[in-house]
C-alpha positions as CSV (number, residue, x, y, z in Angstrom):
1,X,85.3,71.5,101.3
2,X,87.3,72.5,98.2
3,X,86.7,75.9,97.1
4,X,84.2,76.7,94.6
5,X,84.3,79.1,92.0
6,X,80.5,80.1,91.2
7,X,77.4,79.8,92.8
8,X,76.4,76.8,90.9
9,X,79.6,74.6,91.9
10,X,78.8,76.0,95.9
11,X,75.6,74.4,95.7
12,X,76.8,71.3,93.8
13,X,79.3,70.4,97.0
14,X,76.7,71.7,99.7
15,X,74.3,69.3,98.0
16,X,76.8,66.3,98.2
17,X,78.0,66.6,101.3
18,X,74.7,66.1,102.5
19,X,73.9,62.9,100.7
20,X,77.4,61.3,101.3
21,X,77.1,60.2,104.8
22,X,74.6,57.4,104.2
23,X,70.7,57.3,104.2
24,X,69.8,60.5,106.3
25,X,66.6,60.8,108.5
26,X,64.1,62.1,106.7
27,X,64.0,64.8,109.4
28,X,67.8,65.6,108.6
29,X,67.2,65.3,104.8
30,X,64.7,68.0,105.6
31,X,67.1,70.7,107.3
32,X,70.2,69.8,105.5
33,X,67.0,70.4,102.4
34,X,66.4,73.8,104.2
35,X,69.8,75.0,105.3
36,X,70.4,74.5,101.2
37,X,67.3,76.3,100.0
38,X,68.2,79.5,102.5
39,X,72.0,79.1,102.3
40,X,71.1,79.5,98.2
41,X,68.9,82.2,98.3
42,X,71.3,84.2,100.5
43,X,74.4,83.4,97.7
44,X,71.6,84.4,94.8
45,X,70.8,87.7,96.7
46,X,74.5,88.3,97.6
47,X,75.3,88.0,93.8
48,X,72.5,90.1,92.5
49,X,73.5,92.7,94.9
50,X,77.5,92.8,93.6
51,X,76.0,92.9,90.3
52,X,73.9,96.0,91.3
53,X,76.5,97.6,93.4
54,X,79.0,97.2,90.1
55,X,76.8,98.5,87.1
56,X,75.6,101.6,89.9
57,X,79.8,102.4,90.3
58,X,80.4,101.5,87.1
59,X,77.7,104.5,85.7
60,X,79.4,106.9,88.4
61,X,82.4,106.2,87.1
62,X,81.7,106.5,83.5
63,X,79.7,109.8,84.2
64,X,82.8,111.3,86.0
65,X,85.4,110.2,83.3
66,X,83.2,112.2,81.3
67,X,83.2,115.4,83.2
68,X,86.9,115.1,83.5
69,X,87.8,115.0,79.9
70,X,84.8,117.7,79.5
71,X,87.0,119.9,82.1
72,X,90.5,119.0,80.3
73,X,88.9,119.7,76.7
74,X,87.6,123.5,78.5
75,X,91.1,123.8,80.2
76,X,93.1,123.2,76.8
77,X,90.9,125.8,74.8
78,X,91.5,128.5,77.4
79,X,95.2,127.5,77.6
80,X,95.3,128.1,73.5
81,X,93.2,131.4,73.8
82,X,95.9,132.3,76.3
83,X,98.9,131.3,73.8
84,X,97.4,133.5,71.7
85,X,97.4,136.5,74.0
86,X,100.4,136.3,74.9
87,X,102.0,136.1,71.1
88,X,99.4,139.0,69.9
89,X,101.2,141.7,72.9
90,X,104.9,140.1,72.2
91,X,104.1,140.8,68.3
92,X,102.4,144.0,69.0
93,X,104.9,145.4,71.2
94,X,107.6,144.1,69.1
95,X,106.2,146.3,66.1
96,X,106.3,149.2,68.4
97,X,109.2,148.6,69.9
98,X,110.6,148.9,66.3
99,X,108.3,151.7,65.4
100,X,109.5,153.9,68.3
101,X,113.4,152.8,67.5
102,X,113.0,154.1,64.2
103,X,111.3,157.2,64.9
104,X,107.8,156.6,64.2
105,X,105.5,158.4,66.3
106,X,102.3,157.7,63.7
107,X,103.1,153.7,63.6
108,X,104.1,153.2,67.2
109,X,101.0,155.3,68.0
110,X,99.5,153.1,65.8
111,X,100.5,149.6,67.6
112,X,99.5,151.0,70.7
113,X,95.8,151.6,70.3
114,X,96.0,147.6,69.1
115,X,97.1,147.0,72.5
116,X,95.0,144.2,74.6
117,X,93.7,146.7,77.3
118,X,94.8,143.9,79.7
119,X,98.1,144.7,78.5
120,X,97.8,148.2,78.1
121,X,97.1,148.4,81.8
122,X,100.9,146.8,82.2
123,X,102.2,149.2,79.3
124,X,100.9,152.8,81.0
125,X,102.1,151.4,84.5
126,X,105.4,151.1,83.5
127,X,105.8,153.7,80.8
């Protein structure tokens, strides 16, 4: 048997075969009729199935590709927010840093109550 490539083509050779070695019994016309009707409905059931089994992955799929770029848009916001951090107590220490070089108690005083109390923690542990 040459391999078919859809349900429709399977049934066309399974029907053939059946009809090409001569006048049949009715008896054998009969199975070879059943073995085709059930051989059919198992293909028809087989197929619905992969179709099911495909959409039902398919929705999985889509509603995890979703969560994912849901995470990745949350992880680049908090990633930015931290960028931001991190340039406000470089410029603010920067400004005090120059404040204090130059002498100025009231403007380095001043940059330090603008500290980030995350990074005023760090500042009074190692001043």
């Amino acid at each position: 048997m040459s391999e078919a490539t859809s349900n429709v083509e399977f049934a066309h050779q399974v029907h053939e075969q059946g009809h090409h070695h001569g006048p049949p019994s009715d008896r054998r016309a009969q199975w070879v009729g059943i073995a085709e009707a059930v051989l059919l409905s198992i293909v028809a059931v087989m197929t619905a199935w992969s179709g099911y089994q495909a959409a039902k992955w398919g929705a999985l799929s889509a509603k995890q590709y979703s969560q994912v770029s849901r995470t990745t848009v949350m992880s680049q916001e908090k990633a930015t927010l931290a960028g931001q951090d991190r340039l406000y107590d470089i410029v603010t220490f920067d400004a005090w840093v120059a404040a204090t070089t130059a002498g100025n108690k009231k403007l380095a005083a001043f940059y330090e109550r603008r500290f980030r109390p995350e990074y005023d923690a760090a500042f009074l542990a190692e001043a």
